[in-house]
Every structure is written in C-alpha cells, then in structure tokens.
mmCIF file of the N, C-alpha and C atoms, coordinates in Angstrom:
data_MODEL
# 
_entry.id   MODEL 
# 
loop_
_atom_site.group_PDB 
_atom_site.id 
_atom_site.type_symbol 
_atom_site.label_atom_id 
_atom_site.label_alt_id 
_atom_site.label_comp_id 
_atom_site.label_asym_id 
_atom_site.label_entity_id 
_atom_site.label_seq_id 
_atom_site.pdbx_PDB_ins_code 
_atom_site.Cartn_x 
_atom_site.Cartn_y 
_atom_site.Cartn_z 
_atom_site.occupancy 
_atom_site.B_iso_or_equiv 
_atom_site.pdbx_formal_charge 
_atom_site.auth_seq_id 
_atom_site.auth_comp_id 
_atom_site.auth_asym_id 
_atom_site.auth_atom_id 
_atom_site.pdbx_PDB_model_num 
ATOM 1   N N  . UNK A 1 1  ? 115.392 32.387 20.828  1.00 0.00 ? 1  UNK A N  1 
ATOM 2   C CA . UNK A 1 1  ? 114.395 33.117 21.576  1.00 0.00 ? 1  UNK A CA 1 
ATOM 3   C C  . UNK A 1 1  ? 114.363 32.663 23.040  1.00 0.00 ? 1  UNK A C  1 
ATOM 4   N N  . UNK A 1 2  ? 114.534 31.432 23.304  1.00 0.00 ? 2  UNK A N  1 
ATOM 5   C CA . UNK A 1 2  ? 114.321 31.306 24.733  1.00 0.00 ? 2  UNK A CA 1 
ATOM 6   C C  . UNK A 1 2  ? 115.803 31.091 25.136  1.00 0.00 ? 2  UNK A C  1 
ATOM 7   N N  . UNK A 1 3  ? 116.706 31.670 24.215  1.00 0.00 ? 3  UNK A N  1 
ATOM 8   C CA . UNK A 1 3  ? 117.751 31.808 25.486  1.00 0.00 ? 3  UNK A CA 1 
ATOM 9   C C  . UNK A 1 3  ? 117.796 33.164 25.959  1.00 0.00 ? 3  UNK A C  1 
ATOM 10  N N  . UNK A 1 4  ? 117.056 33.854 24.771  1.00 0.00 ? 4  UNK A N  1 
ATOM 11  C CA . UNK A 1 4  ? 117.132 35.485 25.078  1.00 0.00 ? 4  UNK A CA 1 
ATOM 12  C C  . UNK A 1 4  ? 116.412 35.392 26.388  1.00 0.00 ? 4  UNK A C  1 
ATOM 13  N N  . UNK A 1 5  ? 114.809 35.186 26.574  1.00 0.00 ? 5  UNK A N  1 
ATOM 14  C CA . UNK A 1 5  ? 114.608 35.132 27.734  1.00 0.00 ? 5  UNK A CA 1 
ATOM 15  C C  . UNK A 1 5  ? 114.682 33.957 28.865  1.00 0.00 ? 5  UNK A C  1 
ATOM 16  N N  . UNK A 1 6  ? 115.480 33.323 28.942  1.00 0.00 ? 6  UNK A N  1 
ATOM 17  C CA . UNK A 1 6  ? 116.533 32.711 30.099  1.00 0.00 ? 6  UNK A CA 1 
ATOM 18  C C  . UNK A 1 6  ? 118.012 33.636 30.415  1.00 0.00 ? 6  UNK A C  1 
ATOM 19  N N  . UNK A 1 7  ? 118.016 34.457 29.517  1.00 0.00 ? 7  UNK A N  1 
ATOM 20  C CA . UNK A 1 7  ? 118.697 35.196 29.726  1.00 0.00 ? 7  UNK A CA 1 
ATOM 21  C C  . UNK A 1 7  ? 118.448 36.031 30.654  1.00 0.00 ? 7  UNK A C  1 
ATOM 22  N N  . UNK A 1 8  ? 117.702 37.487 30.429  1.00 0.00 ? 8  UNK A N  1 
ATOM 23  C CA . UNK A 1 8  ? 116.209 38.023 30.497  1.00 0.00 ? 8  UNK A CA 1 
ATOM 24  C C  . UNK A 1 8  ? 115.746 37.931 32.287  1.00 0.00 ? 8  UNK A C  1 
ATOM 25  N N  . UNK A 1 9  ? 115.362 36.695 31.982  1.00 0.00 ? 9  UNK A N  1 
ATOM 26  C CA . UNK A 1 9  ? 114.899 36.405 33.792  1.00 0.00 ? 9  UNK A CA 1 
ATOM 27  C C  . UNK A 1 9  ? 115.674 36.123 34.173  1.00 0.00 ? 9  UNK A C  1 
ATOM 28  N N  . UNK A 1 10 ? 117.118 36.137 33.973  1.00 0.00 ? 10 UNK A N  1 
ATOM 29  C CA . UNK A 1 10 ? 118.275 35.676 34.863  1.00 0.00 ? 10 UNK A CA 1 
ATOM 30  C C  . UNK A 1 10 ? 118.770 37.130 35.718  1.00 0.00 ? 10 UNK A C  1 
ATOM 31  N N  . UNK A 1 11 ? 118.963 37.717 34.898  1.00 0.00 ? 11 UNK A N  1 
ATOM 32  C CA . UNK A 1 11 ? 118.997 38.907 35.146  1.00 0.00 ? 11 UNK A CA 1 
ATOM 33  C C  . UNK A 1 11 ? 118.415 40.010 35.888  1.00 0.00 ? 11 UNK A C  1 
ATOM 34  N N  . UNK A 1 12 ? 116.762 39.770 36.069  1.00 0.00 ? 12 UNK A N  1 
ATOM 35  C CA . UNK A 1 12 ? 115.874 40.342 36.510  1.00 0.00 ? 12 UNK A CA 1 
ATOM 36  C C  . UNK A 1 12 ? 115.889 39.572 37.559  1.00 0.00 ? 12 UNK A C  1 
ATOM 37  N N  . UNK A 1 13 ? 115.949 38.651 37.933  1.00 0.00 ? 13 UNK A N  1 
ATOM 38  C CA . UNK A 1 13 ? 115.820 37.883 39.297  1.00 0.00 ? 13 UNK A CA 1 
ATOM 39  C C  . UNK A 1 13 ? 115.321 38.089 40.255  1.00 0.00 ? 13 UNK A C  1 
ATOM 40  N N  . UNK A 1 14 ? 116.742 38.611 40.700  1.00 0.00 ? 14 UNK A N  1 
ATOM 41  C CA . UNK A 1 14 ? 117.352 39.160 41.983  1.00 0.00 ? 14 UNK A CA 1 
ATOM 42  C C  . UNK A 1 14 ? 116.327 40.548 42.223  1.00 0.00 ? 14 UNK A C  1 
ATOM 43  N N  . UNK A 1 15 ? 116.145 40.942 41.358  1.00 0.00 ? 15 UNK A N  1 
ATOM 44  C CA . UNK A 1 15 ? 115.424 42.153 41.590  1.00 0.00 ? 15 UNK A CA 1 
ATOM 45  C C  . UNK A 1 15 ? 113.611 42.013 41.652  1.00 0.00 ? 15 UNK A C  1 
ATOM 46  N N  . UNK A 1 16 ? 112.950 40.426 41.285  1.00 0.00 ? 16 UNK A N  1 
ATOM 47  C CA . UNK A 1 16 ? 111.469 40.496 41.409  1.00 0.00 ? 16 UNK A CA 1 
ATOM 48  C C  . UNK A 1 16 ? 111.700 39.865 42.912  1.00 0.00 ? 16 UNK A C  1 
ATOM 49  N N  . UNK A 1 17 ? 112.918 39.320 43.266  1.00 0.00 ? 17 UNK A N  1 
ATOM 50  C CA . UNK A 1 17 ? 112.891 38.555 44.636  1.00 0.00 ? 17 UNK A CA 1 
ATOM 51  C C  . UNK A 1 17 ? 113.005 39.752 45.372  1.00 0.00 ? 17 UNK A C  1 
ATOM 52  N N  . UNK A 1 18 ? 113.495 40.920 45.203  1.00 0.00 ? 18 UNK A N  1 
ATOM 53  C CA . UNK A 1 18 ? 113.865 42.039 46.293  1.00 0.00 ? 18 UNK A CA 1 
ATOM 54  C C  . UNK A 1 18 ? 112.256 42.825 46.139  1.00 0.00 ? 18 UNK A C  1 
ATOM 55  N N  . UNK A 1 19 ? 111.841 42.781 44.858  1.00 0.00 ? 19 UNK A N  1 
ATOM 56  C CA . UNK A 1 19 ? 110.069 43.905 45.093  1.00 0.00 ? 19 UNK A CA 1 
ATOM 57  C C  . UNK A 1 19 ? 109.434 42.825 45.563  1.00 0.00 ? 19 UNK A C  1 
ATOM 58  N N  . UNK A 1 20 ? 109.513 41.358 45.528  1.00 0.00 ? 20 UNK A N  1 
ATOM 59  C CA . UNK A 1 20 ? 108.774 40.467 46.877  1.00 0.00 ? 20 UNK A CA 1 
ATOM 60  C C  . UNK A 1 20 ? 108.753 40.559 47.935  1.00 0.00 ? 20 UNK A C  1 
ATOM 61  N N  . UNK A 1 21 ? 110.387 40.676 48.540  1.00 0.00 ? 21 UNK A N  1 
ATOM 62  C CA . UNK A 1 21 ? 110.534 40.831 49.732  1.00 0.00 ? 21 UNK A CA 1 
ATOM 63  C C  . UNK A 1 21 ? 109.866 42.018 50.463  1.00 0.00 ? 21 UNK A C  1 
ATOM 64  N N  . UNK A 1 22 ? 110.182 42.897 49.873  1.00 0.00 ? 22 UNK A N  1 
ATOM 65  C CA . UNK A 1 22 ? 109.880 44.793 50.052  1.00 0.00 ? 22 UNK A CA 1 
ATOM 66  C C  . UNK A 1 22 ? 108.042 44.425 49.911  1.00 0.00 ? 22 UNK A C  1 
ATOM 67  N N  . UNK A 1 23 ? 107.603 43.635 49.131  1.00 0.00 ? 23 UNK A N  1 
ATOM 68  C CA . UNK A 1 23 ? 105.957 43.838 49.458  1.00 0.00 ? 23 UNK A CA 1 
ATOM 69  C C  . UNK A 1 23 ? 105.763 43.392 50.979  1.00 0.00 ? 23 UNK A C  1 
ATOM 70  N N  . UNK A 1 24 ? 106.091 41.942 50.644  1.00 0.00 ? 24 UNK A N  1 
ATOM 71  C CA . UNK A 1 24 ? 105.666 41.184 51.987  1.00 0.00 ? 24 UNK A CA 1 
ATOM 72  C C  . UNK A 1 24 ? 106.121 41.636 52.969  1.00 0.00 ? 24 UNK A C  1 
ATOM 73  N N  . UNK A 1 25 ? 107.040 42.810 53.676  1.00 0.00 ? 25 UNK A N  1 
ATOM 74  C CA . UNK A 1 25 ? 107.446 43.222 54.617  1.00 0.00 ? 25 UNK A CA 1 
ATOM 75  C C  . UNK A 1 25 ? 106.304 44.351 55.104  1.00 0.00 ? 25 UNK A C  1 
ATOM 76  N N  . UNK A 1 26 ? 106.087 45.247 53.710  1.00 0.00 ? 26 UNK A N  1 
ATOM 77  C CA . UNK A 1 26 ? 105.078 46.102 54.060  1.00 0.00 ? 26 UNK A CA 1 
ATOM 78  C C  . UNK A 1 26 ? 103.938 45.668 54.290  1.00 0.00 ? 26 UNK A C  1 
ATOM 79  N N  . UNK A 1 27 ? 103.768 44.647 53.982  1.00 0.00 ? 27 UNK A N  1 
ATOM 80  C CA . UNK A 1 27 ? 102.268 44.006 54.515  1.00 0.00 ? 27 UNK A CA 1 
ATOM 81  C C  . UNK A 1 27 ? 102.092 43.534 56.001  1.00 0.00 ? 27 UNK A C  1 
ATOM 82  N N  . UNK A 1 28 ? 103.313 43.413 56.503  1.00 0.00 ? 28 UNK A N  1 
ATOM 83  C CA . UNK A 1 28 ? 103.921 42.434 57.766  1.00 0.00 ? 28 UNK A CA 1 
ATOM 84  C C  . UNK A 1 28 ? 103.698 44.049 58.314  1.00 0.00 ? 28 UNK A C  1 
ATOM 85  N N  . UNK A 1 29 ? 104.621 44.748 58.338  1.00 0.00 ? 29 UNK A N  1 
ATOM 86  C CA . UNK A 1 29 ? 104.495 46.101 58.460  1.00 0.00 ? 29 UNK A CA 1 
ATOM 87  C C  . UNK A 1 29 ? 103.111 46.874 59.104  1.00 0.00 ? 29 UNK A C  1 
ATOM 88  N N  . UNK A 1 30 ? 102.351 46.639 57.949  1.00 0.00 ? 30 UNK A N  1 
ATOM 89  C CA . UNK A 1 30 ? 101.126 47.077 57.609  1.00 0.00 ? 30 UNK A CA 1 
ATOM 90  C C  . UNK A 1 30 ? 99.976  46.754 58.764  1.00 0.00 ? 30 UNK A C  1 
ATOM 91  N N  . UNK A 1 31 ? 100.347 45.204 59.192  1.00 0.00 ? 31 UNK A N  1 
ATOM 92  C CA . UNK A 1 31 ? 99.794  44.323 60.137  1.00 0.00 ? 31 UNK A CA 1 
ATOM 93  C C  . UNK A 1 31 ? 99.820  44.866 61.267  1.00 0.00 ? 31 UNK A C  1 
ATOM 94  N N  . UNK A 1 32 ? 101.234 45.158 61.442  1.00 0.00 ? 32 UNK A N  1 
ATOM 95  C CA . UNK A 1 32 ? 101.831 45.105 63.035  1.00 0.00 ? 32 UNK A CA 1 
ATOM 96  C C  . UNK A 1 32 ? 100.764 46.805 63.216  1.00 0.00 ? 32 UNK A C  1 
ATOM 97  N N  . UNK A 1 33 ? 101.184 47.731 62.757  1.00 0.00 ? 33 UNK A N  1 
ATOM 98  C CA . UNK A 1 33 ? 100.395 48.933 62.931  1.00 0.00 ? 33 UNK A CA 1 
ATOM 99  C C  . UNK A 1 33 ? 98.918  48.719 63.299  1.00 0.00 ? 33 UNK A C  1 
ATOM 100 N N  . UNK A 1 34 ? 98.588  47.755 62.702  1.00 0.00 ? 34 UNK A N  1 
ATOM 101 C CA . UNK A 1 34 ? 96.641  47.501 62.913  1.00 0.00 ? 34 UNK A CA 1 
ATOM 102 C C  . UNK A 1 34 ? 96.685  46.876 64.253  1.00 0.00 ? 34 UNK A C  1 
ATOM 103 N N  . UNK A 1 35 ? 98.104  45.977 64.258  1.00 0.00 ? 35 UNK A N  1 
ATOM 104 C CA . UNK A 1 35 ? 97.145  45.677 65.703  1.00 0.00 ? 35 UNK A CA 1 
ATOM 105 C C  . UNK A 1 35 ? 98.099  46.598 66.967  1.00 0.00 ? 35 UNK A C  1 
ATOM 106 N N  . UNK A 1 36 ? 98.547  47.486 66.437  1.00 0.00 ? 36 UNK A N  1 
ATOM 107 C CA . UNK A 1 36 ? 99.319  48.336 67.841  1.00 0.00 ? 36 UNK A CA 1 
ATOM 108 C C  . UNK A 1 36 ? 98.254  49.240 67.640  1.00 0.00 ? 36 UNK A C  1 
ATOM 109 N N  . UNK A 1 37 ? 97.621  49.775 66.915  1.00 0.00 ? 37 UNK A N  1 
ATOM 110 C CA . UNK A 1 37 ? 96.135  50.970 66.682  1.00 0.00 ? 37 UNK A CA 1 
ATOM 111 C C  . UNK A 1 37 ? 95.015  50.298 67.676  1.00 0.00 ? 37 UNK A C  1 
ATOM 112 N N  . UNK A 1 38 ? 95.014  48.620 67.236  1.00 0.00 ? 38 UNK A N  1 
ATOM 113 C CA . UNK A 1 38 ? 93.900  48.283 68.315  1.00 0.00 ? 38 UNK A CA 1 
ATOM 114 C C  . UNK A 1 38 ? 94.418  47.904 69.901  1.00 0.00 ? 38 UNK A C  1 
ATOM 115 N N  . UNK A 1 39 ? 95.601  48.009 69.934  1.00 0.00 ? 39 UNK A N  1 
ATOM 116 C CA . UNK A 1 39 ? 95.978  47.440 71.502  1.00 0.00 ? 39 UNK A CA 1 
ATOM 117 C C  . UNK A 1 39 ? 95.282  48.728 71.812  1.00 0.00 ? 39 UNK A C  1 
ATOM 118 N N  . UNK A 1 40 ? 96.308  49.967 71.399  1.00 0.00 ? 40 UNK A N  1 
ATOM 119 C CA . UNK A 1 40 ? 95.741  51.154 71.929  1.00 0.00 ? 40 UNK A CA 1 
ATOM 120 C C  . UNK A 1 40 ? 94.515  51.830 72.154  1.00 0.00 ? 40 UNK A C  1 
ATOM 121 N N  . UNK A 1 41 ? 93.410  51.286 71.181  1.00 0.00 ? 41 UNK A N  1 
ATOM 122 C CA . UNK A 1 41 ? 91.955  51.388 71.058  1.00 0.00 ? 41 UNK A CA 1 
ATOM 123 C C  . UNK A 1 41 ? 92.000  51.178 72.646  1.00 0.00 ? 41 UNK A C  1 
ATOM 124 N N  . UNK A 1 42 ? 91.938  49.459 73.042  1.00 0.00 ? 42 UNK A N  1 
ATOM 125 C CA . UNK A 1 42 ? 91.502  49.031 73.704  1.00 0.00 ? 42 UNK A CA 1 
ATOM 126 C C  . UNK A 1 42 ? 91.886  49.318 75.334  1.00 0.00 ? 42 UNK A C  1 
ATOM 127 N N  . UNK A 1 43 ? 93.326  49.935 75.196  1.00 0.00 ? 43 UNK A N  1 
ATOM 128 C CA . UNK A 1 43 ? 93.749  50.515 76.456  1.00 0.00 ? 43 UNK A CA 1 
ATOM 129 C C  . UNK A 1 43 ? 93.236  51.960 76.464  1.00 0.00 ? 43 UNK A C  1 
ATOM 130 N N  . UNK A 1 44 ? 92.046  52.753 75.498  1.00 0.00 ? 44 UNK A N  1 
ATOM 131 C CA . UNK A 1 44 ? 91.570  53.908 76.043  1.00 0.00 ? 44 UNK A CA 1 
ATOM 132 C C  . UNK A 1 44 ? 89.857  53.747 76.196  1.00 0.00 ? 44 UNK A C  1 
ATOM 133 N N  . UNK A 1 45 ? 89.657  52.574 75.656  1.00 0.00 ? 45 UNK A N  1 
ATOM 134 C CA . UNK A 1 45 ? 87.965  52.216 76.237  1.00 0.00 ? 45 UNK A CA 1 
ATOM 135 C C  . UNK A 1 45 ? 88.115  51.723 77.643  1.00 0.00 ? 45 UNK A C  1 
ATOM 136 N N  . UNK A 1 46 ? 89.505  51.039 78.032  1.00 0.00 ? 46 UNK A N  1 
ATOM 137 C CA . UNK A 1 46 ? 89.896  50.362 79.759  1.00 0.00 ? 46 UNK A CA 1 
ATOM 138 C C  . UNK A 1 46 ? 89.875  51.715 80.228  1.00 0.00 ? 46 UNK A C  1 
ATOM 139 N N  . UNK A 1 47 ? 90.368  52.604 80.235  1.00 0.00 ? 47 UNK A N  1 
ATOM 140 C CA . UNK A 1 47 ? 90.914  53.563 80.684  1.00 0.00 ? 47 UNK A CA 1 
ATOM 141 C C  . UNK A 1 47 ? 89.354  54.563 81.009  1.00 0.00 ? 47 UNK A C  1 
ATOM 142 N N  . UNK A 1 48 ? 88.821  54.761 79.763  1.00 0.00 ? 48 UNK A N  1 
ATOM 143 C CA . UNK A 1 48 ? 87.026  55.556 79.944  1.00 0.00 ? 48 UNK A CA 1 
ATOM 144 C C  . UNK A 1 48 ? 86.499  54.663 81.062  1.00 0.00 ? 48 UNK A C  1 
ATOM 145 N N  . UNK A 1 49 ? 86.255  53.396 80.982  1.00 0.00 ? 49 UNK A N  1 
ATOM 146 C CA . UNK A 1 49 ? 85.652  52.391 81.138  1.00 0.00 ? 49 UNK A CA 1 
ATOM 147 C C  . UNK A 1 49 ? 85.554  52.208 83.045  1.00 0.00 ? 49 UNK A C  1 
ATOM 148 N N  . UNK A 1 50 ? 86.486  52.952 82.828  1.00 0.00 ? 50 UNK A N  1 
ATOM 149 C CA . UNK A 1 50 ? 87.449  52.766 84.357  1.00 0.00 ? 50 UNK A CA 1 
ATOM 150 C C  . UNK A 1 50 ? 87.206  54.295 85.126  1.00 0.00 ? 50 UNK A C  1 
ATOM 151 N N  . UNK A 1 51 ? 86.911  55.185 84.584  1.00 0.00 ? 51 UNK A N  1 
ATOM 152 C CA . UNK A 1 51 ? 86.275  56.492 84.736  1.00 0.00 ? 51 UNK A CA 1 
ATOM 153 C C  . UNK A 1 51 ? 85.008  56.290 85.173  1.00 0.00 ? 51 UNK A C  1 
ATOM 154 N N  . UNK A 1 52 ? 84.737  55.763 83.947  1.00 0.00 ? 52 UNK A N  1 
ATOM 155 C CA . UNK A 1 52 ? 82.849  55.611 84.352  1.00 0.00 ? 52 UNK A CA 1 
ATOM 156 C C  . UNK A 1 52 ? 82.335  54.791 85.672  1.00 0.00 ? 52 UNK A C  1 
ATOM 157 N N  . UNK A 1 53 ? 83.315  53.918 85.536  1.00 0.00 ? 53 UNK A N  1 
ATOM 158 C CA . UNK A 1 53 ? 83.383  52.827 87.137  1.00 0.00 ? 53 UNK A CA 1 
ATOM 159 C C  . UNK A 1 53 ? 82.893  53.988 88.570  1.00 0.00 ? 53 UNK A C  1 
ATOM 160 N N  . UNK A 1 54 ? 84.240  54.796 88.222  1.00 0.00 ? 54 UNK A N  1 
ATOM 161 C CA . UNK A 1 54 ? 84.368  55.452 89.308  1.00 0.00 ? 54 UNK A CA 1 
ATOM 162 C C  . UNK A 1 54 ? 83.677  56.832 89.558  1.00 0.00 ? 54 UNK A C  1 
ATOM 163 N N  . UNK A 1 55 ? 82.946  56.904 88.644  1.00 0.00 ? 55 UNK A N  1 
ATOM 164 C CA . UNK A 1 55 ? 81.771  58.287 88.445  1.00 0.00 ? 55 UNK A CA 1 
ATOM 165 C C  . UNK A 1 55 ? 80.519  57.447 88.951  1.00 0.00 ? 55 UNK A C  1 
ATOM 166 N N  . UNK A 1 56 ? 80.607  56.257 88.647  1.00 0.00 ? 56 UNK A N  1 
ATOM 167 C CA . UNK A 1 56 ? 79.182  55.354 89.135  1.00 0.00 ? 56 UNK A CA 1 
ATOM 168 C C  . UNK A 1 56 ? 79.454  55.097 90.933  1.00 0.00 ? 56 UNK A C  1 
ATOM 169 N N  . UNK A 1 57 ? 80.839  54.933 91.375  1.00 0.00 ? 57 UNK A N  1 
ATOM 170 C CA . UNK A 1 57 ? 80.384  54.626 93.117  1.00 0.00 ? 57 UNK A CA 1 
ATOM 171 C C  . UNK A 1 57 ? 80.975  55.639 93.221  1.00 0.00 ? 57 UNK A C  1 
ATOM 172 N N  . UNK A 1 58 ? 81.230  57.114 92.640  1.00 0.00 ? 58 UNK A N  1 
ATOM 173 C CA . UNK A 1 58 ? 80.445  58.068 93.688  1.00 0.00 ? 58 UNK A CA 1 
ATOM 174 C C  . UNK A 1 58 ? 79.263  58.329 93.743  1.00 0.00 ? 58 UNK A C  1 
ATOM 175 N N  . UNK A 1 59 ? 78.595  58.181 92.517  1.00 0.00 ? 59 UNK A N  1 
ATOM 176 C CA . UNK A 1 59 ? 77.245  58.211 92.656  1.00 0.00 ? 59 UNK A CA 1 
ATOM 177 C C  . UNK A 1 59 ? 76.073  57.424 93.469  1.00 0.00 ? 59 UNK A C  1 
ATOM 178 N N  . UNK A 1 60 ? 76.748  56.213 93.549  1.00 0.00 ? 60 UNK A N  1 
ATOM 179 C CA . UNK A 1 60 ? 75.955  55.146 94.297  1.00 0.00 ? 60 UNK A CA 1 
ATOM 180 C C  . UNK A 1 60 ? 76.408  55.747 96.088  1.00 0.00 ? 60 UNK A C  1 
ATOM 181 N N  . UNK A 1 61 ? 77.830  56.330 96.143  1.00 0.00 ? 61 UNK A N  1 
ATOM 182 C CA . UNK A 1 61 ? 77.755  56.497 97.672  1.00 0.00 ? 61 UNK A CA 1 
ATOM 183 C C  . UNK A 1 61 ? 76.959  58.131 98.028  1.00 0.00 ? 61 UNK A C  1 
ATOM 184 N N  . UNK A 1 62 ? 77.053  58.945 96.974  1.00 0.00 ? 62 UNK A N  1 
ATOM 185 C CA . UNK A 1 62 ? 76.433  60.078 97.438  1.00 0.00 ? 62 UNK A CA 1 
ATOM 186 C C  . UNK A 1 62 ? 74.781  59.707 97.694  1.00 0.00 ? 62 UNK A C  1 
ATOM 187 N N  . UNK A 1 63 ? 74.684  58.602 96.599  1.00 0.00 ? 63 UNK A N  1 
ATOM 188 C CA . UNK A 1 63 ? 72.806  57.709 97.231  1.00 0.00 ? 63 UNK A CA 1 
ATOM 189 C C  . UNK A 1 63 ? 72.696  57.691 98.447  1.00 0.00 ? 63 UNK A C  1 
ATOM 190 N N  . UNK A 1 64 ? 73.746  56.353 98.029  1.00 0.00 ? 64 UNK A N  1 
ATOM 191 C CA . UNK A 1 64 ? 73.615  55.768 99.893  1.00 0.00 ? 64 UNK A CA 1 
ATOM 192 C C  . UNK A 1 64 ? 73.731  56.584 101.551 1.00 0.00 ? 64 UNK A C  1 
ATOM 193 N N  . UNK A 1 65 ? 74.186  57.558 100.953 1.00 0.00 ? 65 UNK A N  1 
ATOM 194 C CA . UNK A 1 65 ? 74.368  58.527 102.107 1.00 0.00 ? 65 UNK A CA 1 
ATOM 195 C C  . UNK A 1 65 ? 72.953  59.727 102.424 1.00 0.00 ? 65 UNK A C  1 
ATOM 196 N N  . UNK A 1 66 ? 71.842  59.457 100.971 1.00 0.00 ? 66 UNK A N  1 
ATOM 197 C CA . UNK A 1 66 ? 70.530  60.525 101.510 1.00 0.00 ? 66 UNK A CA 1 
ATOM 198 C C  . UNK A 1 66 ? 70.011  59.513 101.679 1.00 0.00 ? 66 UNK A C  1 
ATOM 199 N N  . UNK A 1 67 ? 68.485  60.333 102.204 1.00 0.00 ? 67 UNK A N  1 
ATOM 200 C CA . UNK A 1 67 ? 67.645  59.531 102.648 1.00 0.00 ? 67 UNK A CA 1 
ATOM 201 C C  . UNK A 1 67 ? 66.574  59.046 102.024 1.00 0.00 ? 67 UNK A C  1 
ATOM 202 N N  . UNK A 1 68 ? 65.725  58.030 102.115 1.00 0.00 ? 68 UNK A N  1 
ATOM 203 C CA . UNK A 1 68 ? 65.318  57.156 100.687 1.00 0.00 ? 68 UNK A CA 1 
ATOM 204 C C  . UNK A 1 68 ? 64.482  58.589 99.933  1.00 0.00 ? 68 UNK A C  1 
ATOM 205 N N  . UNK A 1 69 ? 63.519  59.046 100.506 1.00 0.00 ? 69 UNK A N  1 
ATOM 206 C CA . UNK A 1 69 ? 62.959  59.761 99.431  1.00 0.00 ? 69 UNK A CA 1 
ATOM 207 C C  . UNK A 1 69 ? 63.668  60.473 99.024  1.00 0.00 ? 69 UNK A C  1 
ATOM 208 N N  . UNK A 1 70 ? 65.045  60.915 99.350  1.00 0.00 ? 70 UNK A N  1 
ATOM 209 C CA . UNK A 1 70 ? 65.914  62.207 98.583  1.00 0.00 ? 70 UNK A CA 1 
ATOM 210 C C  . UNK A 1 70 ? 66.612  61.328 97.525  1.00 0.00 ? 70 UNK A C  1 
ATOM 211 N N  . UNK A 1 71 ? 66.715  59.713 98.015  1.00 0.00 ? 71 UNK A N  1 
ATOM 212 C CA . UNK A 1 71 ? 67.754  59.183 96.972  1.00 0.00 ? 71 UNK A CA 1 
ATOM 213 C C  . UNK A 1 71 ? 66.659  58.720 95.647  1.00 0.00 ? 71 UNK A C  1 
ATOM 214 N N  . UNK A 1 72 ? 65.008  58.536 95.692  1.00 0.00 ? 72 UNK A N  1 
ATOM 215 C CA . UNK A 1 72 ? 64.326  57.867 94.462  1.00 0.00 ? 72 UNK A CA 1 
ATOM 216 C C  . UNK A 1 72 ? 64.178  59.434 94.092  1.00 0.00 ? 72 UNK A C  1 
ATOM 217 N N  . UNK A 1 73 ? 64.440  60.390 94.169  1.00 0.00 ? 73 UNK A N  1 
ATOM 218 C CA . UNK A 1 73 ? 64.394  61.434 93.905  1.00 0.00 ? 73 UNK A CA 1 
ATOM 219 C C  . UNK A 1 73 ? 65.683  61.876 92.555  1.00 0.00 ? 73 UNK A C  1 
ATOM 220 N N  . UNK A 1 74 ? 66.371  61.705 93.667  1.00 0.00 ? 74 UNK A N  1 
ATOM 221 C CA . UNK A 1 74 ? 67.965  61.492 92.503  1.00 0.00 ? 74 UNK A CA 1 
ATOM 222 C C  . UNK A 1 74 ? 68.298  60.494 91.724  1.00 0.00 ? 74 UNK A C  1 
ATOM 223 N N  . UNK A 1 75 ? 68.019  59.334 92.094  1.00 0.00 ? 75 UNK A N  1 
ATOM 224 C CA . UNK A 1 75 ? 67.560  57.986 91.117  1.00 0.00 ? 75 UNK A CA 1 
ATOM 225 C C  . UNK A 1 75 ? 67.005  58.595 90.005  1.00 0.00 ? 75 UNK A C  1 
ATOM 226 N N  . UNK A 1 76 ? 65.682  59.092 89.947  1.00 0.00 ? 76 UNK A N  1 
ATOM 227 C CA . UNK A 1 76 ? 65.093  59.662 88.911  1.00 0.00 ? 76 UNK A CA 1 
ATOM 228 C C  . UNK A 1 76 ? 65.193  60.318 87.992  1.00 0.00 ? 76 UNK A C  1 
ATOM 229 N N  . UNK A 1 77 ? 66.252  61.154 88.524  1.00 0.00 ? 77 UNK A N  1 
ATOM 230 C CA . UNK A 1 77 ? 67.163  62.165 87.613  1.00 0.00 ? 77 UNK A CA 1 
ATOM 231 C C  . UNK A 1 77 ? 68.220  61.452 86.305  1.00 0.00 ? 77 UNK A C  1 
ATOM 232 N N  . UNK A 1 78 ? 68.685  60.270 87.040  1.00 0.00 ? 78 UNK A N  1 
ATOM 233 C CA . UNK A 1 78 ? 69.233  59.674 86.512  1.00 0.00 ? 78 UNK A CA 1 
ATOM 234 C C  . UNK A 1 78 ? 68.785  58.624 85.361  1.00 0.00 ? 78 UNK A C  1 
ATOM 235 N N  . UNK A 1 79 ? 67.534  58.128 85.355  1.00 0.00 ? 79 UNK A N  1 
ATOM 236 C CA . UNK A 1 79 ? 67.057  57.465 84.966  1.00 0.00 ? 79 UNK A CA 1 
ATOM 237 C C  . UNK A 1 79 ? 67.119  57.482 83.751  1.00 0.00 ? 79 UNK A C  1 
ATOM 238 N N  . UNK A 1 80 ? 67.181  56.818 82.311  1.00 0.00 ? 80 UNK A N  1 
ATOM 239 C CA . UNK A 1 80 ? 66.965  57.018 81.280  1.00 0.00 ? 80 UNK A CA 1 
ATOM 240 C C  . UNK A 1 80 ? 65.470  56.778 80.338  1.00 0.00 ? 80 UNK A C  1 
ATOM 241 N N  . UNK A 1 81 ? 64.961  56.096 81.052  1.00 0.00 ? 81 UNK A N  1 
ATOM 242 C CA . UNK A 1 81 ? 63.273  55.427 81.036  1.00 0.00 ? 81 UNK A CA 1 
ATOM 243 C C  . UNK A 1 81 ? 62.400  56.757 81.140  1.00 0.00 ? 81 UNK A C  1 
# 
C-alpha cells in the first residue's frame, strides 16, 4: 500500500508543483492589478484636484478684482453655511 502511494505522489508531483506555481502567480498577478487600479485612482483625484486648484484662483482673482461690497456679495453666493 504505501508503495502504491509513493508511487502515486511521485507521479503527481510535478503537476501539484505546476497548480502551485500557476496559483501563486495569479495572486502576484492579482496584486500587481490592485495596485496599478490605485496608482491610477490616485493620478485622477491629482488631476480633479488640480482643476479645482485652478477653478479656485480664478475665483479668488475675479474677487480680488471687484469691489468689497460686490466681492462679500459673491463670497456669499459661494458660501456653503
């Protein structure tokens, strides 16, 4: 009996070492995708982030350019309070 299976797993080997390999790659695999999904996340919140920057000093220069009561006027508009 246990030469049958020394036999058995001799045989099969090669082949639980190859569905090992083939897991752990897809997991490696699996990895690399999560974090190329989040690089990219993070280079399109830079990217909004970087919009909004620049929607805010035009806004601050179209301020700075009225005059105070026209700008607490437009301030106000803006306000979320």
């Amino acid at each position: 009996m246990t030469a049958l299976l020394t036999a058995f797993l001799e045989q099969i080997g090669p082949y639980v070492l190859a569905g090992g390999a083939a897991f752990i790659g897809a997991l490696i695999w699996g990895f690399r995708q999560r974090l190329a999904g989040a690089k990219a996340e993070r280079a399109k919140q830079a990217l909004d982030e970087a919009h909004a920057r620049d929607v805010a000093n035009q806004v601050r220069n179209d301020i700075g350019a009225l005059p105070p009561d026209k700008a607490r006027k437009e301030l106000n508009a803006w306000s979320k309070f």
